[in-house]
C-alpha positions in Angstrom: 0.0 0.0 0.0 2.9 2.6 1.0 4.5 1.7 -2.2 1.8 2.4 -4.3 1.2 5.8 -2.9 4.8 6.6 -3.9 4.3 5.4 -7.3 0.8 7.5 -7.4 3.1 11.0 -6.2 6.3 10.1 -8.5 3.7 10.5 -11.5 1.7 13.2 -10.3 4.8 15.2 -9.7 6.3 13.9 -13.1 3.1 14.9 -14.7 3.4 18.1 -13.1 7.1 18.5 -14.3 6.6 17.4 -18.4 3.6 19.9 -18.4 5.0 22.9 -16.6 8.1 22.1 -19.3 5.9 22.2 -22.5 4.4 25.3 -21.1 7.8 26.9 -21.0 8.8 25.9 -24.5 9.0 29.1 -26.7 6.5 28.8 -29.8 8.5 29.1 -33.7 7.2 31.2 -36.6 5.0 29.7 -38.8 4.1 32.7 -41.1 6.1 34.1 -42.1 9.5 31.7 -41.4 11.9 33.2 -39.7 14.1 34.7 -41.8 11.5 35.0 -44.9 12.4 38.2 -47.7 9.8 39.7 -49.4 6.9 39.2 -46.9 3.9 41.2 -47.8 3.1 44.0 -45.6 -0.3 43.1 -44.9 1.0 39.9 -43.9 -0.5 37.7 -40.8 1.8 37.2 -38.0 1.4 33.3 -36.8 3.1 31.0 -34.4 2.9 27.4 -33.3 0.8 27.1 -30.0 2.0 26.7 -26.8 0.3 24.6 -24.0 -0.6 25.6 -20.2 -0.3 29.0 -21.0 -2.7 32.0 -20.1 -1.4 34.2 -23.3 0.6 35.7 -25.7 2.1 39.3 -26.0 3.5 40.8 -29.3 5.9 43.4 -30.0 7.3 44.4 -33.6 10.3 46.7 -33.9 12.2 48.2 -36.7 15.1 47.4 -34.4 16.0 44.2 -32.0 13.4 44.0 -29.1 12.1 47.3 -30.3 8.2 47.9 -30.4 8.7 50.5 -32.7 5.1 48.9 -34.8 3.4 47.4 -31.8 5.0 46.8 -28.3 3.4 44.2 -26.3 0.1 43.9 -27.4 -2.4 40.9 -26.4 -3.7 38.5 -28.7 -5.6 36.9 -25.5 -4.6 33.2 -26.6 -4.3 33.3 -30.1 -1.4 31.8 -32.0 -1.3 34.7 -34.7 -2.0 38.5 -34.6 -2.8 40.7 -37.5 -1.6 44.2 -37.4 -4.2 46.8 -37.7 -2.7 48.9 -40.4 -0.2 46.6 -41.9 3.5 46.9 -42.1 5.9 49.5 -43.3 7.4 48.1 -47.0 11.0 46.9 -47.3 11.8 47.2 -43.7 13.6 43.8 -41.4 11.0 43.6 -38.9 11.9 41.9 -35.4 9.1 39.5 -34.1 9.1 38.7 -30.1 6.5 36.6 -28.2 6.2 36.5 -24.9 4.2 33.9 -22.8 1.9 34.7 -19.7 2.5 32.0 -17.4 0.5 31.2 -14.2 1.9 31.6 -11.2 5.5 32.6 -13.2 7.0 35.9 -14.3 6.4 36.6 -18.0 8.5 34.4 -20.5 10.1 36.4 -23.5 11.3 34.0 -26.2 14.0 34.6 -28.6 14.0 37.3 -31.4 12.4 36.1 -35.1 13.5 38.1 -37.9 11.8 38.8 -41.5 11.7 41.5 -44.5 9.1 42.8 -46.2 8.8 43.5 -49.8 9.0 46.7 -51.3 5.8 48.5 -52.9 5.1 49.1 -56.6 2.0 50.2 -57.1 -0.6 52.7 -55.6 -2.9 51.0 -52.8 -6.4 50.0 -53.9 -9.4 51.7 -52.6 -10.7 51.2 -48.8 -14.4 50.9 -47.7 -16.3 52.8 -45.0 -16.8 50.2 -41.8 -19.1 53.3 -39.4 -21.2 54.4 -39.6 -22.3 52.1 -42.7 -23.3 53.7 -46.2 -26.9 54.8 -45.8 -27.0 54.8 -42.3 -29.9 56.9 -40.7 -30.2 58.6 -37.1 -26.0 59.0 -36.7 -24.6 60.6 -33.9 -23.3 64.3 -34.9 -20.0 62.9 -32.6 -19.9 60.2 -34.7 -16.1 58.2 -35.2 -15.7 57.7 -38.8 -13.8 54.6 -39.3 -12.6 52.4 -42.2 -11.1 49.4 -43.4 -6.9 48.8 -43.8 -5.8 48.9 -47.4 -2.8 47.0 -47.9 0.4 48.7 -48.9 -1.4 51.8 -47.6 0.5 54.5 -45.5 -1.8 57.6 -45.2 -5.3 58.2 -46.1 -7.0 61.5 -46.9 -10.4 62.0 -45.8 -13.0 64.4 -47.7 -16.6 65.3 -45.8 -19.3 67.6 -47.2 -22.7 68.5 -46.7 -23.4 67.4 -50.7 -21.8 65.2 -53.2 -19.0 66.1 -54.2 -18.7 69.1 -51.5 -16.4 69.0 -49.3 -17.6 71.7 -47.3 -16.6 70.3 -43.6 -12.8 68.7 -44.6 -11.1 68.0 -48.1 -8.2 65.7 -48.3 -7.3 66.3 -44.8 -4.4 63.7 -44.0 -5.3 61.3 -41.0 -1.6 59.1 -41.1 -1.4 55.5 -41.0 -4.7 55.3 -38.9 -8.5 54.0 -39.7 -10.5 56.5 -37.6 -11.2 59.7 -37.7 -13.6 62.6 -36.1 -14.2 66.5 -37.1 -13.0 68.7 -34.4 -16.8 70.3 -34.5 -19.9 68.0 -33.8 -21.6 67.7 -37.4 -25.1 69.0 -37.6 -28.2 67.7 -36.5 -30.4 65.8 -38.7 -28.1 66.1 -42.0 -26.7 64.0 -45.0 -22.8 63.6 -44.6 -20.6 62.4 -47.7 -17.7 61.2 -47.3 -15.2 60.0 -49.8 -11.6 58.2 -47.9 -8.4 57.7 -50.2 -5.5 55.2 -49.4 -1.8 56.4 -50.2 1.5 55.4 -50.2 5.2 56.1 -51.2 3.5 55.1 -55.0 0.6 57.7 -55.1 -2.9 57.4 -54.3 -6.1 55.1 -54.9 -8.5 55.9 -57.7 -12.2 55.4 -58.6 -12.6 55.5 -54.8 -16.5 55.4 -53.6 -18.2 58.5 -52.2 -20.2 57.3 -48.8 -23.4 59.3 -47.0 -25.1 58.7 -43.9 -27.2 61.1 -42.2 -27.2 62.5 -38.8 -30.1 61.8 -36.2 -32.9 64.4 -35.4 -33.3 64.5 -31.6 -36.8 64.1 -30.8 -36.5 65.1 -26.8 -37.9 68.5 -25.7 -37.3 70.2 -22.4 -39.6 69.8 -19.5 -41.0 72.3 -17.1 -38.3 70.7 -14.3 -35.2 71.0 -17.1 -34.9 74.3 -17.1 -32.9 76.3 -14.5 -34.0 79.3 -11.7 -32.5 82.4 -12.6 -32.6 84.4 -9.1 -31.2 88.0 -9.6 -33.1 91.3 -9.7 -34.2 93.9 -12.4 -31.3 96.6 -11.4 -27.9 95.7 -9.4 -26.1 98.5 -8.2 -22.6 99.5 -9.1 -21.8 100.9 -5.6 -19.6 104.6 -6.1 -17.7 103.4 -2.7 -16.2 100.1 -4.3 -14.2 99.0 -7.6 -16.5 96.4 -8.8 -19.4 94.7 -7.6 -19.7 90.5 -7.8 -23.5 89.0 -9.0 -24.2 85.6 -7.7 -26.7 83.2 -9.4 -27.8 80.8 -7.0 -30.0 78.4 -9.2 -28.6 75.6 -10.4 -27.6 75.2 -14.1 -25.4 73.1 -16.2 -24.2 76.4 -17.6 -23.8 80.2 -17.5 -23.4 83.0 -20.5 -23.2 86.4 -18.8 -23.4 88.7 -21.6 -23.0 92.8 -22.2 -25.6 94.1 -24.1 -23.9 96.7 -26.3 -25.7 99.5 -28.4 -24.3 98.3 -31.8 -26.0 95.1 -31.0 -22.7 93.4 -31.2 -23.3 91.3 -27.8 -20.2 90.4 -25.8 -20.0 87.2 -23.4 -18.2 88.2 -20.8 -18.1 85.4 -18.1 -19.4 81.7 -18.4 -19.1 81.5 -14.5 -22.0 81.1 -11.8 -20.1 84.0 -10.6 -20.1 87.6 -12.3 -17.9 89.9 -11.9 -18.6 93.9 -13.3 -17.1 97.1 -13.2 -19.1 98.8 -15.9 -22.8 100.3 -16.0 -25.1 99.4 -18.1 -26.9 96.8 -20.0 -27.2 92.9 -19.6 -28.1 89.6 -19.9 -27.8 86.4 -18.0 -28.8 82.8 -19.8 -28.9 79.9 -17.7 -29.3 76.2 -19.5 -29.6 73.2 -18.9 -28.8 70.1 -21.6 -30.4 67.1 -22.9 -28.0 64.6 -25.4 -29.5 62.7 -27.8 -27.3 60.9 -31.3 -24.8 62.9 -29.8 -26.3 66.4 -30.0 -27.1 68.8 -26.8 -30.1 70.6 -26.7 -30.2 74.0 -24.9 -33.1 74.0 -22.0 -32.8 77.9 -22.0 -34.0 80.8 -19.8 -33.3 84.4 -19.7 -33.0 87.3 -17.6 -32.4 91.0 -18.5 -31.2 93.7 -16.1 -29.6 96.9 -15.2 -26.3 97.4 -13.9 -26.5 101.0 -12.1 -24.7 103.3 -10.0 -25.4 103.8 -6.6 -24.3 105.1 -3.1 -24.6 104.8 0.7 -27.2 107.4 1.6 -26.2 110.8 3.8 -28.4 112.4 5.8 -28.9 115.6 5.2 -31.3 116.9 7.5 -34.1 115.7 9.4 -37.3 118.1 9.7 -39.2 117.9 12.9 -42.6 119.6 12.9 -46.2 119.3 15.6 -49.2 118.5 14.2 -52.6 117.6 15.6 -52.4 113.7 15.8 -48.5 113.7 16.4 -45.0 114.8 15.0 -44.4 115.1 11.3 -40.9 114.0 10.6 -39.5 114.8 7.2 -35.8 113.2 6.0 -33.7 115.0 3.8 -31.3 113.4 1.9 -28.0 113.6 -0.6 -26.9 110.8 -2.9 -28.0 109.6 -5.9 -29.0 106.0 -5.4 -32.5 104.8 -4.9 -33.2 104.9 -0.8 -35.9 103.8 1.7 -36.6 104.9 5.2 -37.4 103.3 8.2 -38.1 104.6 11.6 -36.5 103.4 15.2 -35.9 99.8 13.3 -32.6 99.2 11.2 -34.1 95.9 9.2 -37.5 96.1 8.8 -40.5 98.5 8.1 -38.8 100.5 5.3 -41.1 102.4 3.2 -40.1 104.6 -0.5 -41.6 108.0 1.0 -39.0 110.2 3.3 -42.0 111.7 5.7 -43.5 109.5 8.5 -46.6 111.2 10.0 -48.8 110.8 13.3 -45.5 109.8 15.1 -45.7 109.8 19.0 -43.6 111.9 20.6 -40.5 111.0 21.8 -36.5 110.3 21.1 -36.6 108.6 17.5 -34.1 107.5 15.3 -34.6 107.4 11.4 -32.6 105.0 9.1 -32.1 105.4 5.3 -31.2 102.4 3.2 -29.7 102.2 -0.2 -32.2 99.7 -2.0 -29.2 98.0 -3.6 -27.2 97.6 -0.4 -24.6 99.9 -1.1 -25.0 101.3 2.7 -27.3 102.9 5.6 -27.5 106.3 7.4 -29.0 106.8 10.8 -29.4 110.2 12.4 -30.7 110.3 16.1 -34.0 112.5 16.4 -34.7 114.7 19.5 -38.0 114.6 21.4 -39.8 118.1 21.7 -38.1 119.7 24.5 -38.2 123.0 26.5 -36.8 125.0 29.2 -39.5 122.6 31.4 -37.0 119.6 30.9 -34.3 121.6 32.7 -35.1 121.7 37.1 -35.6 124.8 38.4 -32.9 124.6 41.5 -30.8 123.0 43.2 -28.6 122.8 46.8 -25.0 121.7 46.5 -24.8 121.5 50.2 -23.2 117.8 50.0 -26.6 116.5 52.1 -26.5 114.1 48.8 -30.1 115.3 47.6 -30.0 117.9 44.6 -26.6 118.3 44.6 -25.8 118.5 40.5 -27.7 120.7 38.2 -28.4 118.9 35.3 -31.0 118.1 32.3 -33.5 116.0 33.5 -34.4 112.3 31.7 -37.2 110.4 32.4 -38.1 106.5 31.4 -38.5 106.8 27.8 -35.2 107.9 27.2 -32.0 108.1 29.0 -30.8 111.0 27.5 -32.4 114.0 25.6 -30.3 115.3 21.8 -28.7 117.7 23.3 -25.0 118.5 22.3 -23.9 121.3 24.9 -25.2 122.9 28.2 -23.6 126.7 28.8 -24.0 127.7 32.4 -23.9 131.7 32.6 -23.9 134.1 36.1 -26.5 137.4 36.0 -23.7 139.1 34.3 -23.3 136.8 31.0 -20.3 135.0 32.4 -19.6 132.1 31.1 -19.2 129.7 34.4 -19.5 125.7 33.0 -19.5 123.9 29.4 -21.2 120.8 30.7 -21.5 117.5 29.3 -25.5 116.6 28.9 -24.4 113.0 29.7 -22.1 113.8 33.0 -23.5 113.9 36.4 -23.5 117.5 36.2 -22.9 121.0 37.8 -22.1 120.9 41.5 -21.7 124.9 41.8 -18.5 125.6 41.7 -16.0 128.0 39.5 -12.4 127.6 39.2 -12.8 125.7 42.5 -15.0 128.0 44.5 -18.0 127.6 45.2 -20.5 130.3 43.6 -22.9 132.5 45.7 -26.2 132.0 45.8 -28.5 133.1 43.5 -30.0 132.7 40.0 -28.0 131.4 37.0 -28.5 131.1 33.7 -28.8 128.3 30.9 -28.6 127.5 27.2 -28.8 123.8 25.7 -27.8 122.8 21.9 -29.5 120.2 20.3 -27.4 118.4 17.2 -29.5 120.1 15.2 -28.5 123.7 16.6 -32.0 124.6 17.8 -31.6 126.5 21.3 -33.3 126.3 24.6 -32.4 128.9 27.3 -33.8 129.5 30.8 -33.0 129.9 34.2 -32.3 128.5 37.6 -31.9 128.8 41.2 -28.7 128.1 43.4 -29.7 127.7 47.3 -27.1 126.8 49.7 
């Protein structure tokens, strides 16, 4: 039994051994021979098959172990490989297989050698492979390929929109190559001729065939949902305080065309960004799209939007006109500038109306804000409450008992202080005693350090807006 399942290993491994071998052996030429002269150049490239391999790779080289033609291609497991566009005439070409092994680093075999033969005559004619002649519905992106013509070299390629017009290419020269495609996508739903000619070192085909085929007509249109949001307004400002403004589209779209409308009607694209950038007044036009492809062709799911780029400036205030009337205070904003503004009254971001006068306003300390509509900037002027010489007490007693001590306007709960810029303090005799500060504690009744007599003293208060109020007071000590 033990020596049986010696036997049964030796011929496993032996097995094993012969058929990793065979795998190993390099294959030999069988067409051409090594060594063979005037091989044709459109000649297949064959080789004895070798077992337990996974594939072959190919090279051919106008030198030794060059790949000059083809270097390393696959064949997959085929014992012979054709080259695509044949081989160059009265050359020594250098053949080398190599094996894919499994489990093995690749096996390259020994160099073959052969010649080809020279050419004599012209090629013959090739014949259009795609699209096919009378094809219908062709993509305008189309690849125009063609068959190899032995002995060929070059092939010039002529496409019209007519026989016999070569309105698109004529005799443009592709090389040794059996595609080609037009730099521009052909038109939509349009015959195509085409007319290929083979050359070589011996001239060119003749009597070649003319080919059509026609280009597809895309039958898709653009839904409600294909078409972009274009989100910008009538009128965007230039602002006269910056060097350029930036426009933002925020809808989204598979492309932009942001174009100056110019009087000569000689429109100018001037970014193709979500993003625009200006520095000039004037004129506009935005065009958002969206695309649907069909045979190759993109249609345009368009929408457009006009507007005005204008100039405009943060608002100054000018002057604000406080007036009584029955059923409240009339206030009236006067402005410079020459942007587009909107006023609001004790609120910053909301309730702007377009009129400057607010009526039946309570009285009170109010502020007013004007807005540039285009955000170019805001103004905001503090507005005094009425006030008189009642707002002002009518004594006090700096006698350090803690009550009444400073002489000062007097504020209440609606406001905690009253517009006023300046508070002169003058003695019976127009003397100027105190310059004081509406917002500090006050006067406590002294001059140059010394206390003042009593008696009565005098008053005058400056609102920002220069109006006067003047009146009177008593010092008791």
């Amino acid at each position: 039994m033990k020596n049986k399942k010696v036997l049964l290993f030796i011929s496993a491994w032996m097995f094993f051994f012969l058929t990793t071998s065979q795998a190993q052996q390099c294959p030999n030429m069988t067409s051409p021979l090594d060594g063979d002269i005037n091989v044709p150049v459109d000649n297949l490239i064959s080789w004895t098959e070798v077992d337990g391999i996974i594939g072959y790779l190919v090279s051919l080289g106008t030198t030794p172990g060059g790949g000059e033609i083809i270097n390393r291609r696959s064949s997959g497991q085929n014992n012979f490989y054709q080259p695509e566009v044949g081989l160059p005439e009265n050359t020594t070409i250098y053949v080398t297989i190599s094996l894919f092994l499994p489990d093995a680093p690749i096996k390259v075999c020994p160099l073959k050698v052969f010649t080809t033969t020279s050419i004599t005559e012209p090629p013959e004619c090739t014949s259009l492979v795609s699209p096919i002649n009378g094809e219908t519905e062709v993509r305008v992106d189309t690849n125009i390929k063609w068959n190899y013509s032995p002995s060929a070299t070059n092939y010039l390629i002529s496409i019209g929109t007519s026989s016999g017009n070569y309105d698109i290419v004529e005799n443009f020269e592709t090389g040794n190559v059996l595609a080609y495609k037009t730099d521009q996508n052909l038109e939509i739903d349009q015959q195509i001729f085409v007319i290929i000619i083979p050359v070589n070192q011996k001239g060119e085909a003749t009597g070649c065939q003319e080919y059509s085929f026609t280009t597809g007509e895309p039958t898709v249109k653009c839904n409600l949902n294909d078409f972009p949001l274009i989100s910008i307004p009538d009128k965007v400002p230039l602002c006269t305080n910056l060097n350029f403004g930036i426009l933002n589209n925020n809808g989204i779209a598979r492309g932009f065309r942001w174009i100056k409308i110019n009087n000569d009607d000689n429109d100018e694209i001037v970014s193709t960004n979500n993003t625009f950038e200006f520095d000039e007044i004037g004129n506009y036009r935005l065009e958002l799209y969206n695309t649907i492809s069909q045979f190759g062709a993109s249609i345009e799911c368009l929408v457009t939007k006009n507007f005005e780029v204008v100039t405009s400036n943060a608002p100054e205030i000018e002057n604000v006109i406080v007036s009584r009337e029955p059923d409240g205070l009339r206030i009236e904003i006067l402005t410079k500038g020459t942007g587009e503004y909107e006023y609001s009254l004790d609120n910053q971001d909301y309730g702007y109306q377009d009129y400057h006068i607010f009526n039946n306003v309570k009285p009170g300390e109010r502020t007013v804000y004007v807005r540039d509509k285009f955000g170019c900037g805001i103004a905001e002027r503090l507005v005094e409450r009425e006030i008189s010489f009642k707002n002002f007490p009518a004594f006090f007693s700096p006698n350090g008992d803690g009550i009444n001590d400073h002489w000062q306007i007097i504020t209440d709960s609606q406001s905690s202080e009253l517009n006023i810029e300046f508070i002169f303090i003058f003695d019976r005799y127009g003397n100027l005693l105190k310059q004081l500060n509406p917002k500090s504690i006050g006067w406590n009744g002294n001059f140059n350090g010394r206390q003042v007599p009593e008696s009565e003293y005098w008053f005058k208060a400056v609102s920002f807006s220069r109006k006067e109020i003047k009146g009177h007071f008593s010092l008791i000590r």
